[in-house]
N, C-alpha and C positions, 0 to 999 in steps of 0.2 A: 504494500500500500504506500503510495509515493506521499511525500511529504503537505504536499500543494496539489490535489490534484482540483481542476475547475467543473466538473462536472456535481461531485458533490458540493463546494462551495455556492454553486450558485444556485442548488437545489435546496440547500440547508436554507439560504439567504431568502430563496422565495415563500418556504415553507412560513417563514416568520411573521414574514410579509403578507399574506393571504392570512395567517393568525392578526396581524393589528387592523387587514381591513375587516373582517370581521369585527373584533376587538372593539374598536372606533366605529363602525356602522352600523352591523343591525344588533348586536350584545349591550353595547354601554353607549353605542353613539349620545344620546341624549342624558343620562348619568352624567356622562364625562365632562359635557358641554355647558353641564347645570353646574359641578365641581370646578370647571375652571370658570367658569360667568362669561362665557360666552355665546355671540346669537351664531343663526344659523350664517349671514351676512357677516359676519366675521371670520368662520371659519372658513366659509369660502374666498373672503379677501385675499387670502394669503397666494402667492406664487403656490398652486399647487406642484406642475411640474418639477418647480425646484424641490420643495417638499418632499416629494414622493421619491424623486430619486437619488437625493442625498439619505432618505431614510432606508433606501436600499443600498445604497454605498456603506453607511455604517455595519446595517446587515451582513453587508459581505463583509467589512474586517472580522466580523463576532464568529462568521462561518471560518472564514480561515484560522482564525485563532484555536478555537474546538475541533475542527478537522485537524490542524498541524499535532493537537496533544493528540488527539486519536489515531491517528498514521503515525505517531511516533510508540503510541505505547501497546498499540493492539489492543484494545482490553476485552473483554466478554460483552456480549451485548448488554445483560443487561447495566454493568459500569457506564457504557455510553450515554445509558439516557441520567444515570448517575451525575454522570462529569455535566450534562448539558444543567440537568435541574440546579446541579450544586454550584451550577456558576452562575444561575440566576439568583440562586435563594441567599447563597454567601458573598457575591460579588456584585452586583448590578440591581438588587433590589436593595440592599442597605446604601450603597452610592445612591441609589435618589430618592433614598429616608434620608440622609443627612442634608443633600442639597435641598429637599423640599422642607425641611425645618427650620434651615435659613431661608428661605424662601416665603414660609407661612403659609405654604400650601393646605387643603386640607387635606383630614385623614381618607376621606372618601376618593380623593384626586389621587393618593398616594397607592390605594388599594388597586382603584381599578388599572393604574398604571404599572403597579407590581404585578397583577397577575397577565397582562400581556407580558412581559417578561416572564414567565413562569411559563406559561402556556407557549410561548414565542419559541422557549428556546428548549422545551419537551417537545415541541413538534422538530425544527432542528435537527436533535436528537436523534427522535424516529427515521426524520431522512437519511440521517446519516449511516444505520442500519442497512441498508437497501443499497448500497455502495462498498460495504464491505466485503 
């Protein structure tokens, strides 16, 4: 299993991604939109393009990062979905409890955004199964 390879990266990378448009549309769209206090006209404001594909560009570091430990250590499947969960639950959900504390965010903003991460990077995970 080579170090880098691009087919699972960019399959972990979409999995995540079809996890937050879910996520953000028909799950919490409206929760989330009520948690950060914005309208519908706001959220559409934004450059989505840019949006969308810088949110896939980060995706794929997160994919190569999980794929490079996993082509480098082999592990048994079920570890994979291990190493993905436990790099949301111990790495990436506590980084945006901290930043959202200074932030002032609330606790409901912080939930539904840790469990896209949760669920982002368990699906991830699974793709990355399917490539081994």
């Amino acid at each position: 299993m080579a170090d880098f390879a691009l087919w699972p990266v960019l399959a972990g990378a979409a999995a995540f991604f079809v996890v937050g448009a879910l996520w953000y549309g028909v799950i919490f769209g409206k929760a989330w939109q009520k948690a950060v206090g914005m309208t519908d006209e706001q959220v559409q404001s934004g450059n989505m393009a840019l949006i969308f594909g810088l949110t896939f560009l980060f995706e794929m570091l997160i994919a190569m990062v999980l794929w490079h430990l996993v082509a480098r250590t082999d592990p048994a499947p079920f570890v994979v979905i291990m190493m993905a969960v436990g790099f949301a639950v111990g790495i990436m959900i506590p980084a945006i409890g901290i930043n959202y504390l200074y932030l002032r965010k609330t606790f409901m903003h912080f939930l539904i955004d840790a469990g896209h991460f949760l669920f982002g990077m368990a699906a991830m995970g699974g793709v990355f199964l399917l490539f081994r």
